[in-house]
PDBQT receptor file of N, H, CA, C and O in Angstrom, charges set to zero:
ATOM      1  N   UNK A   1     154.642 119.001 150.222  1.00  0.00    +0.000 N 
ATOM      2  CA  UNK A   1     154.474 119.487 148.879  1.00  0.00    +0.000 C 
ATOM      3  C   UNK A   1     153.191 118.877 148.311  1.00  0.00    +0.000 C 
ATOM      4  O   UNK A   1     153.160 117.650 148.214  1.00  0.00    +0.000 OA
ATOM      5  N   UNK A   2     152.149 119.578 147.933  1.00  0.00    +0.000 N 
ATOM      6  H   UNK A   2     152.174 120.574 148.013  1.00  0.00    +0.000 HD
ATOM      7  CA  UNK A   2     151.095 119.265 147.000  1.00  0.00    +0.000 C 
ATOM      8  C   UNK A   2     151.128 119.786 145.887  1.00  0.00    +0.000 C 
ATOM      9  O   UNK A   2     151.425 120.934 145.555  1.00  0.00    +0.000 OA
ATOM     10  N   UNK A   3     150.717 118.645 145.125  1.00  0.00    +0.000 N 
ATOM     11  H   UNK A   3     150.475 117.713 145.396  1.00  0.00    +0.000 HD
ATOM     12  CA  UNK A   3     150.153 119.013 143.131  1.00  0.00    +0.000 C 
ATOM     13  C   UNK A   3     148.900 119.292 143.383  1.00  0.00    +0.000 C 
ATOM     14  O   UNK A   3     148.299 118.706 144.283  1.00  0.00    +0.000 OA
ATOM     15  N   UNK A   4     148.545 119.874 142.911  1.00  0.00    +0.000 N 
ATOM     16  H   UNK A   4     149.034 120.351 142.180  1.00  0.00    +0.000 HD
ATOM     17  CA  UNK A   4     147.286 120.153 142.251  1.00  0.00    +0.000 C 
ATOM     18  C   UNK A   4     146.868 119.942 140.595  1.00  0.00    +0.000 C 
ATOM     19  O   UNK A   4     147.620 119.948 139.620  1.00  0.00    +0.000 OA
ATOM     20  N   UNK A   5     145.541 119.774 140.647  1.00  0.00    +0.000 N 
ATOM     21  H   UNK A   5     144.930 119.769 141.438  1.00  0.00    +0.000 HD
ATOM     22  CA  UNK A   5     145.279 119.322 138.714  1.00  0.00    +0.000 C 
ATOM     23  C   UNK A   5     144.901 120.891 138.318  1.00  0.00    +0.000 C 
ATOM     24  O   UNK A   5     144.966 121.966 138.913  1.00  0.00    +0.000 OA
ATOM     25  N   UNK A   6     144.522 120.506 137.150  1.00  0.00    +0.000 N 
ATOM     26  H   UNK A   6     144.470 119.633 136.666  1.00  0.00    +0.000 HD
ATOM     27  CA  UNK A   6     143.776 122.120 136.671  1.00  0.00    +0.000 C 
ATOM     28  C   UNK A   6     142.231 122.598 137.090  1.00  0.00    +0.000 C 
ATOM     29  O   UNK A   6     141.885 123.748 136.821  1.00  0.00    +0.000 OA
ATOM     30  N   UNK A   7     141.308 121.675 137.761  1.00  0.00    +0.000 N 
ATOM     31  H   UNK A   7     141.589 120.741 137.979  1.00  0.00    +0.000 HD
ATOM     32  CA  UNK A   7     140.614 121.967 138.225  1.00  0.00    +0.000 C 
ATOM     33  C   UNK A   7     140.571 122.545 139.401  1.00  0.00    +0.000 C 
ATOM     34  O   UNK A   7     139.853 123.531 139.569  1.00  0.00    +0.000 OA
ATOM     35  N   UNK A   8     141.484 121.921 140.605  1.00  0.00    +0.000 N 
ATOM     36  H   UNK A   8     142.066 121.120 140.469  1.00  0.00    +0.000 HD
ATOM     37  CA  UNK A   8     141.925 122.824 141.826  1.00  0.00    +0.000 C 
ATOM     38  C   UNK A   8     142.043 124.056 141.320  1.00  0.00    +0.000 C 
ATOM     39  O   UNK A   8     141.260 125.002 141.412  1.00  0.00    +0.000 OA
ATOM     40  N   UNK A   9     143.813 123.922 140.395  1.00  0.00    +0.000 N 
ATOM     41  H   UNK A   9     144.448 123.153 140.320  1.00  0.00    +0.000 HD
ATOM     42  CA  UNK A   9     143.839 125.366 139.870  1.00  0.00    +0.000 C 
ATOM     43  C   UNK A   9     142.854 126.484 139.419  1.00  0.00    +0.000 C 
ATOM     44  O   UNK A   9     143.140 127.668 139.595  1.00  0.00    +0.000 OA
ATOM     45  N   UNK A  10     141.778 126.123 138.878  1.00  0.00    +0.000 N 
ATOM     46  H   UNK A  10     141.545 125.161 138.734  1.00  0.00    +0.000 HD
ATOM     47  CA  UNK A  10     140.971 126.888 138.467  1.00  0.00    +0.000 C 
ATOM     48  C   UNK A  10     139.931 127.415 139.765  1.00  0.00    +0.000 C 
ATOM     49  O   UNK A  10     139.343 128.496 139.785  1.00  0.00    +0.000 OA
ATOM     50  N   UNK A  11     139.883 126.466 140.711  1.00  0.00    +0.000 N 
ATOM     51  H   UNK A  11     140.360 125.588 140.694  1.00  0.00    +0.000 HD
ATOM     52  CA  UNK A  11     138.917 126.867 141.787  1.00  0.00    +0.000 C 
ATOM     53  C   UNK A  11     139.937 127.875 142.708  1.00  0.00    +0.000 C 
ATOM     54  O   UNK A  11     139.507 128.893 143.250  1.00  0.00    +0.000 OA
ATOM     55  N   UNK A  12     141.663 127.335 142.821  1.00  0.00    +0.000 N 
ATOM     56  H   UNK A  12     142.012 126.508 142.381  1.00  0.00    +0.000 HD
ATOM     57  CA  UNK A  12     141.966 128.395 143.453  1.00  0.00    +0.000 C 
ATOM     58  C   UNK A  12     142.109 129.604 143.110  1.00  0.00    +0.000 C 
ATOM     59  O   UNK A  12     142.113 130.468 143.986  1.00  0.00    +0.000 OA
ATOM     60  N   UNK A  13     142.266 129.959 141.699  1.00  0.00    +0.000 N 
ATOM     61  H   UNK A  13     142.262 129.257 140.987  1.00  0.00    +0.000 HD
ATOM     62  CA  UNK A  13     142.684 131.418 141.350  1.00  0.00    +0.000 C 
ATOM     63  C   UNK A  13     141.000 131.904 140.532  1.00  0.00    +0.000 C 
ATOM     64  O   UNK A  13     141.348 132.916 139.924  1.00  0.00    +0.000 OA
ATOM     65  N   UNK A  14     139.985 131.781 140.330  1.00  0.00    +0.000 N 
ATOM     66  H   UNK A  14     139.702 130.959 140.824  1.00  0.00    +0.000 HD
ATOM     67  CA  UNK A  14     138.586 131.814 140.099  1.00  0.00    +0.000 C 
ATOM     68  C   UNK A  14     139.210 131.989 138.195  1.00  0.00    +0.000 C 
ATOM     69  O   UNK A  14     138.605 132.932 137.685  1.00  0.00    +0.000 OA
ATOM     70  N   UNK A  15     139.689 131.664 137.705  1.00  0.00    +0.000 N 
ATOM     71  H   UNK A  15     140.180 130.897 138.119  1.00  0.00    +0.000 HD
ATOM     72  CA  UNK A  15     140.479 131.406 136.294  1.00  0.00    +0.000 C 
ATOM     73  C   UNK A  15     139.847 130.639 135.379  1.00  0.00    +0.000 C 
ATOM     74  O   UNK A  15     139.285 129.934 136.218  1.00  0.00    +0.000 OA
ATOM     75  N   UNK A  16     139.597 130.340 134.687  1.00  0.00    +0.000 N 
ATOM     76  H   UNK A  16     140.054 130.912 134.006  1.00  0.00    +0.000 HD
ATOM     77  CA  UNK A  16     139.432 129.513 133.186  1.00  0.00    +0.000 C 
ATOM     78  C   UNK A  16     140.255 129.144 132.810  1.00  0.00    +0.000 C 
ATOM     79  O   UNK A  16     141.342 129.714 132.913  1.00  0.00    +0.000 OA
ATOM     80  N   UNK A  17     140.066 127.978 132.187  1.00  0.00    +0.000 N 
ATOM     81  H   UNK A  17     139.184 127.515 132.104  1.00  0.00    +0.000 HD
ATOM     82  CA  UNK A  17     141.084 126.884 131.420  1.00  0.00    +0.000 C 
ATOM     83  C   UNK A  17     141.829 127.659 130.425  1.00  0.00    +0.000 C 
ATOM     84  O   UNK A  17     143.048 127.808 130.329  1.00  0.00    +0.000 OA
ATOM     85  N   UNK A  18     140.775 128.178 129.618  1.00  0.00    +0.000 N 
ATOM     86  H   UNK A  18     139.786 128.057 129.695  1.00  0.00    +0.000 HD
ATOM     87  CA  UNK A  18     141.764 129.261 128.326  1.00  0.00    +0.000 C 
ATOM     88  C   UNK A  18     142.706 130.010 129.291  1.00  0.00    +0.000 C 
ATOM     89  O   UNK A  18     143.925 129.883 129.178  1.00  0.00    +0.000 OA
ATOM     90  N   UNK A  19     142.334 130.533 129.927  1.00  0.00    +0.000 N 
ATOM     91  H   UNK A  19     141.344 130.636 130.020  1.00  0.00    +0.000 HD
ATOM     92  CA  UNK A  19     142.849 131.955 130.377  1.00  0.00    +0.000 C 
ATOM     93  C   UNK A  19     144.437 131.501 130.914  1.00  0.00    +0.000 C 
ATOM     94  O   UNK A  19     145.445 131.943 130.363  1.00  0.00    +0.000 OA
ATOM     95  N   UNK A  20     144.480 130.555 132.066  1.00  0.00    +0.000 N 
ATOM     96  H   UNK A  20     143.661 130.195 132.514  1.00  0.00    +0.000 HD
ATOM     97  CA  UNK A  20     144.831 129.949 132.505  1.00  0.00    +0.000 C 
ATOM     98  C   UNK A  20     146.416 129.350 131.625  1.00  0.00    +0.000 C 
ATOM     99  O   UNK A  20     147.555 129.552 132.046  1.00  0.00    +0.000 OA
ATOM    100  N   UNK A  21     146.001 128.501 130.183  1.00  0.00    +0.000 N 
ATOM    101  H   UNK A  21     145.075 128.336 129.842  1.00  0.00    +0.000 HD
ATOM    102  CA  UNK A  21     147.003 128.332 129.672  1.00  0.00    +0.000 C 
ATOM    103  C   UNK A  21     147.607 129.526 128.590  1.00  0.00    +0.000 C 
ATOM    104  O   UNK A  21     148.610 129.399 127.886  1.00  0.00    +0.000 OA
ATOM    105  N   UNK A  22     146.618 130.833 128.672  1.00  0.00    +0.000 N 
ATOM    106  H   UNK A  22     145.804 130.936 129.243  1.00  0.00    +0.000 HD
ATOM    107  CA  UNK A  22     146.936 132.074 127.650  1.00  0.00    +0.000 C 
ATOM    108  C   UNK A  22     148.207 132.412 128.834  1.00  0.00    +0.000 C 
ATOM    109  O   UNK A  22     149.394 132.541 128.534  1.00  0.00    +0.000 OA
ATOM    110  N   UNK A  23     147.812 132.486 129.807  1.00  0.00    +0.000 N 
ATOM    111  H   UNK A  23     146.848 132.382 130.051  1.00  0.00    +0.000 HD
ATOM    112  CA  UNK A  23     148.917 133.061 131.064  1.00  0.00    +0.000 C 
ATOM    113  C   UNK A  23     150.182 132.185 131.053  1.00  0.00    +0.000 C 
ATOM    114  O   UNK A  23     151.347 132.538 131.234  1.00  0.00    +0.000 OA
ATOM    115  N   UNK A  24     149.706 131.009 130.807  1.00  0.00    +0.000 N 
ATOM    116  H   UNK A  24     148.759 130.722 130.659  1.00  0.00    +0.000 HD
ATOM    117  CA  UNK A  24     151.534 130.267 131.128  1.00  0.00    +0.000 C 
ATOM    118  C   UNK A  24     151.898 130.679 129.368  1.00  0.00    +0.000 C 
ATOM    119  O   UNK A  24     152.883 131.415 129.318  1.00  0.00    +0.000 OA
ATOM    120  N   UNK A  25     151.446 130.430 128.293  1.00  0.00    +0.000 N 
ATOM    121  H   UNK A  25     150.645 129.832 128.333  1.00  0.00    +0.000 HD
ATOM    122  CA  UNK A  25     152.008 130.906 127.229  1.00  0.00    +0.000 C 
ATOM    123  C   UNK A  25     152.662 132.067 127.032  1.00  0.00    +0.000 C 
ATOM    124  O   UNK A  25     153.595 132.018 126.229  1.00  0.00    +0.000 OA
ATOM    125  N   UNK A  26     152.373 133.316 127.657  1.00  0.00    +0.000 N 
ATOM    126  H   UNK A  26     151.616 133.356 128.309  1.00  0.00    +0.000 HD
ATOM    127  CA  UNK A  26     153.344 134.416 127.734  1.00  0.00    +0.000 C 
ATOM    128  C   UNK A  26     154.195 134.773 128.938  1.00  0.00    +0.000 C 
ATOM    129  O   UNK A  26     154.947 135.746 128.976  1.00  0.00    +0.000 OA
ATOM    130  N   UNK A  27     153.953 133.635 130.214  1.00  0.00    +0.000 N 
ATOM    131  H   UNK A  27     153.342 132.844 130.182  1.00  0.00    +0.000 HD
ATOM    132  CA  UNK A  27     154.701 133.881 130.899  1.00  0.00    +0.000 C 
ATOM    133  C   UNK A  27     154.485 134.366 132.181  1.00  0.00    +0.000 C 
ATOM    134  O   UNK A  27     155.467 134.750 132.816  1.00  0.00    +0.000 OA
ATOM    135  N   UNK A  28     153.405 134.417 132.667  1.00  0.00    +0.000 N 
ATOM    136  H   UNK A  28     152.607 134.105 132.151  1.00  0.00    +0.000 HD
ATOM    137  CA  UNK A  28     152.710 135.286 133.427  1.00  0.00    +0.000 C 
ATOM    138  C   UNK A  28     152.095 134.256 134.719  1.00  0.00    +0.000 C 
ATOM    139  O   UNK A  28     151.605 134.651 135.777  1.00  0.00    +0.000 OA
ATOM    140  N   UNK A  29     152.256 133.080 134.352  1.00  0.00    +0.000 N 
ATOM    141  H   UNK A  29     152.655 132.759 133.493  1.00  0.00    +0.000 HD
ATOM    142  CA  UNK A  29     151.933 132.021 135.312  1.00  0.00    +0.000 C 
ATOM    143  C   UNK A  29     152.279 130.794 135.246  1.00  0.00    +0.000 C 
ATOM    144  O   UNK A  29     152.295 130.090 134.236  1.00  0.00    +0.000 OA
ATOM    145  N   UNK A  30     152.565 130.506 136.320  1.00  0.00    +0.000 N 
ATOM    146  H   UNK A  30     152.552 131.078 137.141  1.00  0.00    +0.000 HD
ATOM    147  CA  UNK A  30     153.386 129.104 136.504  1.00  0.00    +0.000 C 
ATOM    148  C   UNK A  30     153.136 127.753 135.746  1.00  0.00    +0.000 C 
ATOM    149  O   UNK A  30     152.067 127.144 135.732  1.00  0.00    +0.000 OA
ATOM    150  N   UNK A  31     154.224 127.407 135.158  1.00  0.00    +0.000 N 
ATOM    151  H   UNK A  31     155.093 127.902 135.170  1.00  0.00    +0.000 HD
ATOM    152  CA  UNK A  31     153.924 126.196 134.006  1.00  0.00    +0.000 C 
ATOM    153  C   UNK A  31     153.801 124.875 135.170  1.00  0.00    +0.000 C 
ATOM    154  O   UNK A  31     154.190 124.586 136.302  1.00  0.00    +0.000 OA
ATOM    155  N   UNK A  32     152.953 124.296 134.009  1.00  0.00    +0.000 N 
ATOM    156  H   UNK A  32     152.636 124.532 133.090  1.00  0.00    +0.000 HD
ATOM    157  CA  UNK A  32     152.486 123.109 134.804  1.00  0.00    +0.000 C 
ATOM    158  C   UNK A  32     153.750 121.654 134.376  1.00  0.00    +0.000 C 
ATOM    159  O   UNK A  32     154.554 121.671 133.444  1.00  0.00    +0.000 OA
ATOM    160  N   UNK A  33     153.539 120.487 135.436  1.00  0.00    +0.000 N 
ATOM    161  H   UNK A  33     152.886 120.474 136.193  1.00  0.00    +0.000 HD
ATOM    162  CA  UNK A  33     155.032 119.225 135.911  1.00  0.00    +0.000 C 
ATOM    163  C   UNK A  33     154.157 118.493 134.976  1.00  0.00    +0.000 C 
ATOM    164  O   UNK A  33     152.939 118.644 134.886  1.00  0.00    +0.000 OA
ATOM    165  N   UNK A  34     155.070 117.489 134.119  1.00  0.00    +0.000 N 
ATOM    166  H   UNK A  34     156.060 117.367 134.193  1.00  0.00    +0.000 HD
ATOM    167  CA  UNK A  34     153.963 116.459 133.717  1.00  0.00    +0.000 C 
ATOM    168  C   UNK A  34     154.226 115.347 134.785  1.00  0.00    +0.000 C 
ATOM    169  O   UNK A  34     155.397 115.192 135.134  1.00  0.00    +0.000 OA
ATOM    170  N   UNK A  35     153.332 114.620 135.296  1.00  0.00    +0.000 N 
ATOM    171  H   UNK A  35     152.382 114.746 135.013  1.00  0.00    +0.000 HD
ATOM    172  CA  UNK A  35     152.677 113.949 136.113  1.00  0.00    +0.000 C 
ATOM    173  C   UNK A  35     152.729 112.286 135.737  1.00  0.00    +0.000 C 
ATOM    174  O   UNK A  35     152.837 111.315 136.486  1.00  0.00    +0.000 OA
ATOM    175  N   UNK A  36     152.620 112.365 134.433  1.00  0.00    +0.000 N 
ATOM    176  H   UNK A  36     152.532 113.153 133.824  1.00  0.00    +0.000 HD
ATOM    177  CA  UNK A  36     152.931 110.869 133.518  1.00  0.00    +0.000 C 
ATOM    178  C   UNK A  36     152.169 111.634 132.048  1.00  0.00    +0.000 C 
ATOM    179  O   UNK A  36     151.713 112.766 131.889  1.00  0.00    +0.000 OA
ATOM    180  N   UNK A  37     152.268 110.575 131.212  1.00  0.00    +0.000 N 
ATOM    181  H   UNK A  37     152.639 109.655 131.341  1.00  0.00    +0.000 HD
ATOM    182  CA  UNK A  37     152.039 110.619 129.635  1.00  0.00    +0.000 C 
ATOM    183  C   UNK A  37     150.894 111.538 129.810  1.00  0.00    +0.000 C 
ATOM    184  O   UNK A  37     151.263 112.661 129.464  1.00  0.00    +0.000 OA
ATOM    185  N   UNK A  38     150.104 111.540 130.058  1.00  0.00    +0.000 N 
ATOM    186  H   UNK A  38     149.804 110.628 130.339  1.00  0.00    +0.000 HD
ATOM    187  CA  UNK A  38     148.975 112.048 129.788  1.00  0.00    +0.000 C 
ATOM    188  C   UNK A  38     148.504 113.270 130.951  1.00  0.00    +0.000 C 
ATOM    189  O   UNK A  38     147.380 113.705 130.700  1.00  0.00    +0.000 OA
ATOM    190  N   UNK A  39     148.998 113.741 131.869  1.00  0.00    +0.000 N 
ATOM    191  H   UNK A  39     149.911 113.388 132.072  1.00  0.00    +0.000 HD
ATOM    192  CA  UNK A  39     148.676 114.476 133.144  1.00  0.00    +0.000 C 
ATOM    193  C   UNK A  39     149.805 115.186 133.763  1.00  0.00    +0.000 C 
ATOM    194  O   UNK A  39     150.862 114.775 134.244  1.00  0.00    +0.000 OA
ATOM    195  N   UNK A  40     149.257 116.465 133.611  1.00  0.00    +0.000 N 
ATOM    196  H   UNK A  40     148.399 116.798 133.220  1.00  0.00    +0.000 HD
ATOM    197  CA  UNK A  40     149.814 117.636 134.509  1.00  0.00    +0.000 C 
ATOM    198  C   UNK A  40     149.609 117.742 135.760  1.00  0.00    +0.000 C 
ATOM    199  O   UNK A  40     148.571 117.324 136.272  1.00  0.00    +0.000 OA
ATOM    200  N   UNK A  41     150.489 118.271 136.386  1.00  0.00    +0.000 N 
ATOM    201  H   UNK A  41     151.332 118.612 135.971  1.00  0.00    +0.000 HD
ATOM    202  CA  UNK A  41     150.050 119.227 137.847  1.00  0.00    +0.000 C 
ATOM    203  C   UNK A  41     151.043 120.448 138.340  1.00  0.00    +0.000 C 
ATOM    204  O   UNK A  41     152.249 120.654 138.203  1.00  0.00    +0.000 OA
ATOM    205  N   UNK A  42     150.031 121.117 138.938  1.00  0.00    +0.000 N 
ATOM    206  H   UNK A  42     149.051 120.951 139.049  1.00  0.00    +0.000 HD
ATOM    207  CA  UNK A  42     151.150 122.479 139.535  1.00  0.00    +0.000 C 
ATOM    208  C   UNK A  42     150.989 122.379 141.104  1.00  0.00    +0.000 C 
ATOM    209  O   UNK A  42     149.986 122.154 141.782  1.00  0.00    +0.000 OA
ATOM    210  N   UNK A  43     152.582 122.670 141.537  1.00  0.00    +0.000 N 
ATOM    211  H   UNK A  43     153.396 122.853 140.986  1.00  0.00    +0.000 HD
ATOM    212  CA  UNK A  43     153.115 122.864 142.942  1.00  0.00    +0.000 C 
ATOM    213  C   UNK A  43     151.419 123.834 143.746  1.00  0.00    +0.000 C 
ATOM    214  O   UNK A  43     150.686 124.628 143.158  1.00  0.00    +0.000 OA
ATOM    215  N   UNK A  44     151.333 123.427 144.930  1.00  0.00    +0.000 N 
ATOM    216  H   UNK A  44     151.929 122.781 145.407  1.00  0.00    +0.000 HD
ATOM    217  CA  UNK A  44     150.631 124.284 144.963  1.00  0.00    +0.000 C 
ATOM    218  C   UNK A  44     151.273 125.356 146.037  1.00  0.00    +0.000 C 
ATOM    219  O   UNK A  44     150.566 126.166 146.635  1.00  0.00    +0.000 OA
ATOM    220  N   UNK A  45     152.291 125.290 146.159  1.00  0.00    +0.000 N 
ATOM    221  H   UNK A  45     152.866 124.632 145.672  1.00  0.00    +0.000 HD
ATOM    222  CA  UNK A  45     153.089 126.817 146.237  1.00  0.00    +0.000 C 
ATOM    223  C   UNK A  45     153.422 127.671 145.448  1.00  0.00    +0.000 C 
ATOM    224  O   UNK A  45     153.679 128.833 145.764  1.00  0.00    +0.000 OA
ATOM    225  N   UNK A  46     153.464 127.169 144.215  1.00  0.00    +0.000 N 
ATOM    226  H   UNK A  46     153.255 126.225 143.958  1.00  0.00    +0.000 HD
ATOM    227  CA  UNK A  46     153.596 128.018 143.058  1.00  0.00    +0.000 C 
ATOM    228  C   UNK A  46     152.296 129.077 142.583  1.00  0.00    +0.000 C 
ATOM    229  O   UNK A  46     152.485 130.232 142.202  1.00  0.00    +0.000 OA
ATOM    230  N   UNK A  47     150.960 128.424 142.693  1.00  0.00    +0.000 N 
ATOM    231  H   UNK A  47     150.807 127.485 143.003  1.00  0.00    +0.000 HD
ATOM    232  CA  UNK A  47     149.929 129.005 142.746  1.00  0.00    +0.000 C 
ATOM    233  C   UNK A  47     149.750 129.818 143.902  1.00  0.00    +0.000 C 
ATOM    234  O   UNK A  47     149.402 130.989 143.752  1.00  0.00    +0.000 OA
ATOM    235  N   UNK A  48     149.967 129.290 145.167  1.00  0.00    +0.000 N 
ATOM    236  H   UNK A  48     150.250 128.338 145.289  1.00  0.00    +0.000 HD
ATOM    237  CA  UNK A  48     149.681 130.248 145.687  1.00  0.00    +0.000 C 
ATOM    238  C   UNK A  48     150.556 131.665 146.113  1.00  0.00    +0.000 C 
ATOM    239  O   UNK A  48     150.102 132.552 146.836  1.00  0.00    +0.000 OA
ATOM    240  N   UNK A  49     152.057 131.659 145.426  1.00  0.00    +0.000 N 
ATOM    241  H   UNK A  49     152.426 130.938 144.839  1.00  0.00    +0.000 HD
ATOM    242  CA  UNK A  49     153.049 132.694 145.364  1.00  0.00    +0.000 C 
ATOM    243  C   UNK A  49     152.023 133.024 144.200  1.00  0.00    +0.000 C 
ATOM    244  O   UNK A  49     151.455 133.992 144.704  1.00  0.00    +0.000 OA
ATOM    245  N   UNK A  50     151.585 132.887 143.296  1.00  0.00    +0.000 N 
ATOM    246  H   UNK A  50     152.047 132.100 142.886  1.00  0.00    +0.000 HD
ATOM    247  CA  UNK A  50     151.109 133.541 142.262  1.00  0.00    +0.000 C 
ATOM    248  C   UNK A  50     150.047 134.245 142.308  1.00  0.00    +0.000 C 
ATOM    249  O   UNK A  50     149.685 135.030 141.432  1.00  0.00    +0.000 OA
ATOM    250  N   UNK A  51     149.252 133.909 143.756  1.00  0.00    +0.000 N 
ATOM    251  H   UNK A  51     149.546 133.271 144.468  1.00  0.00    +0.000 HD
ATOM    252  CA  UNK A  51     148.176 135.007 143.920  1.00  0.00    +0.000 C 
ATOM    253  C   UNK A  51     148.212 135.673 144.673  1.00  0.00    +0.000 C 
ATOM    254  O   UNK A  51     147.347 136.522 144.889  1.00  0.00    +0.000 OA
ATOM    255  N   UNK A  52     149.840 135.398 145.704  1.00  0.00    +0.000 N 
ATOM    256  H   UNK A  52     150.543 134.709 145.528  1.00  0.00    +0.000 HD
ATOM    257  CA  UNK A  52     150.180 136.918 146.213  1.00  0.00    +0.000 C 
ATOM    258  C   UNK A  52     150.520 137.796 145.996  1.00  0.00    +0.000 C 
ATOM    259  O   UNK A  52     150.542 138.818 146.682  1.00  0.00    +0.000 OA
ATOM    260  N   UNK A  53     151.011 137.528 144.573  1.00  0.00    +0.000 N 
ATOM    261  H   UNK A  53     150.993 136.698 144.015  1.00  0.00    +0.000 HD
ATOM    262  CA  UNK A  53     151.958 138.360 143.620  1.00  0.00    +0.000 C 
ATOM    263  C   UNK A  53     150.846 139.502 143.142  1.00  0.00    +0.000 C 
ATOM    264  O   UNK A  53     151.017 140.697 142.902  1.00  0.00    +0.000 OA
ATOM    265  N   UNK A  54     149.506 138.594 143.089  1.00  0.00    +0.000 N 
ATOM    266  H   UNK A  54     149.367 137.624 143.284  1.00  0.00    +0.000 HD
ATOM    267  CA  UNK A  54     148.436 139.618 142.434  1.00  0.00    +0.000 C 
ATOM    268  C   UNK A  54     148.146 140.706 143.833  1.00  0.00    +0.000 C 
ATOM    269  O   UNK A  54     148.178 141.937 143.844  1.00  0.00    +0.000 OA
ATOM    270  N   UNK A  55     147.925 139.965 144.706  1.00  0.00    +0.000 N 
ATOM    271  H   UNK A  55     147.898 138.965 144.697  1.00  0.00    +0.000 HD
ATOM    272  CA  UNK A  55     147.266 140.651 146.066  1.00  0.00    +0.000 C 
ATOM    273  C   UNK A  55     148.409 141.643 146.343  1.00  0.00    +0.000 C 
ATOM    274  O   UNK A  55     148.151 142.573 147.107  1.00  0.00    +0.000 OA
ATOM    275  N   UNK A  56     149.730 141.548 145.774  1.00  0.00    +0.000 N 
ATOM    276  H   UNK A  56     149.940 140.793 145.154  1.00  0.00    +0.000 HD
ATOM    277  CA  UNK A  56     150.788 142.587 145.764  1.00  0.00    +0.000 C 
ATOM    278  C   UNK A  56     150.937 143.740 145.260  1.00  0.00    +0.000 C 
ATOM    279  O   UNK A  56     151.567 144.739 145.606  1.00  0.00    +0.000 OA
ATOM    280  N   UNK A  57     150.079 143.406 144.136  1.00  0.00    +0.000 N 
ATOM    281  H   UNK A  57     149.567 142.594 143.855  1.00  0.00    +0.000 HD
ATOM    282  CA  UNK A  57     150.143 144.687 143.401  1.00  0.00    +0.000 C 
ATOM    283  C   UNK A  57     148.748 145.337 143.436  1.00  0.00    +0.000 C 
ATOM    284  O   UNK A  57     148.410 146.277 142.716  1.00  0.00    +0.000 OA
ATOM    285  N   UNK A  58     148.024 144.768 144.300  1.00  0.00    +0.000 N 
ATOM    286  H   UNK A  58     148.298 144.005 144.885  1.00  0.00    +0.000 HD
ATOM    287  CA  UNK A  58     147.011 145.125 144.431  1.00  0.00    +0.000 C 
ATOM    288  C   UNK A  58     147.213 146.855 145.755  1.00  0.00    +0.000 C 
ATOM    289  O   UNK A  58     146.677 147.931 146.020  1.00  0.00    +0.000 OA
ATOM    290  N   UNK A  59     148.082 146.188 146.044  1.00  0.00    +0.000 N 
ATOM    291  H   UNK A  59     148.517 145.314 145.829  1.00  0.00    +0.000 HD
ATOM    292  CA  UNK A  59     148.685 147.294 147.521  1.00  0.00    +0.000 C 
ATOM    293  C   UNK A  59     149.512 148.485 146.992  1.00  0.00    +0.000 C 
ATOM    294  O   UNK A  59     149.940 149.454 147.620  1.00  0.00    +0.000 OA
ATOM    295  N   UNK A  60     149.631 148.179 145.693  1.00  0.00    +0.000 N 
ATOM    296  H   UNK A  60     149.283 147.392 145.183  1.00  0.00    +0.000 HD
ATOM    297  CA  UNK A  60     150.725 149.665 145.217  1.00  0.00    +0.000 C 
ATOM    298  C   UNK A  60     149.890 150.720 144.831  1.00  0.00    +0.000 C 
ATOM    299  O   UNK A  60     150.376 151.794 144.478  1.00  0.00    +0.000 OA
TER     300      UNK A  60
């Protein structure tokens, strides 16, 4: 199992920080673990189910 920070995140899905937390605010992408007081991270299976999901609908 790997975390990733939000910078990985952003290099893996080519995303922006705004964009990024506009998507977990409505739901649309995986919320981030807190890590300790001050620091997040996301599964990085979660990200990457999340950009197959895109490459999925990319096929319909």
């Amino acid at each position: 199992m790997k975390v990733l920070r939000l910078s990985q995140v952003m290099l893996s899905t080519g995303l922006g920080r705004s964009t990024i937390y506009k998507y977990i605010a409505i739901g649309n992408f995986p919320a981030p673990f807190k890590l300790s007081e001050r620091c997040v991270g996301w599964l990085e299976s979660e990200i990457q189910q999340w950009i197959q999901s895109r490459l999925d609908m990319r096929k319909r």
